[in-house]
C-alpha positions in Angstrom: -51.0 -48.5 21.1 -53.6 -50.3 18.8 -53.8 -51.5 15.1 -55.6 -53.0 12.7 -54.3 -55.9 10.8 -56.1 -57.2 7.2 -55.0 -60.2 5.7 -56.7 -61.0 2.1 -55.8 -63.8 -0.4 -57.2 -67.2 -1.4 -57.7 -69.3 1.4 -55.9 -72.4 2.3 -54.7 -74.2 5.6 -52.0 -72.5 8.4 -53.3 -68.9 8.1 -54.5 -67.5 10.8 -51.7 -69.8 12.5 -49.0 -68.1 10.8 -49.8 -64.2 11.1 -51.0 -65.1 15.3 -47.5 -66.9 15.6 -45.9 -64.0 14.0 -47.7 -61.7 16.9 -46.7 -64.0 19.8 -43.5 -64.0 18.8 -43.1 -60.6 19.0 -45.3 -60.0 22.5 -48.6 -58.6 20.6 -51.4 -59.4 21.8 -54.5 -59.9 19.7 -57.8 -58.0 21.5 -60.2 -59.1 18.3 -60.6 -61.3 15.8 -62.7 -61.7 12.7 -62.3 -63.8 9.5 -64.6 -65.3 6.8 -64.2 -66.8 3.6 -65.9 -65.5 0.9 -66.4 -68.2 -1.8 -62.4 -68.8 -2.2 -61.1 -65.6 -0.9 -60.0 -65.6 2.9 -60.3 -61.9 5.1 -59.4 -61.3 8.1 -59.2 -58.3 10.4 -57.5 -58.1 13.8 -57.1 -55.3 16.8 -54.1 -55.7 18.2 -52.4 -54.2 21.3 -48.8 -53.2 20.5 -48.1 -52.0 23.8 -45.9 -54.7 24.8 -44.7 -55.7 21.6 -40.5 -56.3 21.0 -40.4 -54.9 18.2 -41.0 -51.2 16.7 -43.8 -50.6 13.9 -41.7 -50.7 11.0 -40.0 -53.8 11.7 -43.7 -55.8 12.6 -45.3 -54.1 9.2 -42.2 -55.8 7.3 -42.5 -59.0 8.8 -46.0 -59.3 8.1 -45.4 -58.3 4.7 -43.0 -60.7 4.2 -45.1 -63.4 6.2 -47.8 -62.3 3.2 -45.6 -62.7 0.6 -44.1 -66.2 1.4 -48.1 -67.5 1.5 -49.5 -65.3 -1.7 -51.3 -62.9 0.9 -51.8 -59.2 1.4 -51.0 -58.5 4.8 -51.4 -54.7 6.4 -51.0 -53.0 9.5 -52.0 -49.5 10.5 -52.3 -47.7 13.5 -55.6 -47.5 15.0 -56.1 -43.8 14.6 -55.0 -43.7 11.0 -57.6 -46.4 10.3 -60.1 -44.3 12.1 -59.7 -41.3 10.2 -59.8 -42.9 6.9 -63.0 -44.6 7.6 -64.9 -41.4 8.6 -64.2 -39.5 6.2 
């Protein structure tokens, strides 16, 4: 199973570090990778294979809300297929 992870907020040191740790920790395995700042603003979108992952959806969405929250970020997941439909609308 694939998703798409965005993380927005101002940029500052340890990011990408923190959400990747966040993934290894819990076996996912990230199959693509872009970021940019734009002027102060950091963005980043990542595919990520949950195949193997150790824990369920739910649990990884609220850990990398939380992992957001504790660094003034807005961190989403969705499934793959959701974030297909939405975009060809």
């Amino acid at each position: 199973m694939k998703s798409i992870i965005t993380v927005l907020g101002k940029d500052k040191t340890g990011i990408i570090a923190s959400i990747s740790s966040v993934l290894a920790e819990s076996n996912v395995n990230i199959l693509d990778i872009s970021q940019t700042i734009l002027q102060e603003y950091f963005t980043m979108i990542m595919l990520v294979d949950l195949s193997k992952s150790t824990k369920n959806f739910n649990e990884l969405k609220d850990i990398l809300a939380s992992k957001g929250k504790d660094m003034g970020l807005s961190v989403k997941i969705q499934h793959e297929d959701i974030f297909n439909s939405m975009h060809n609308i």
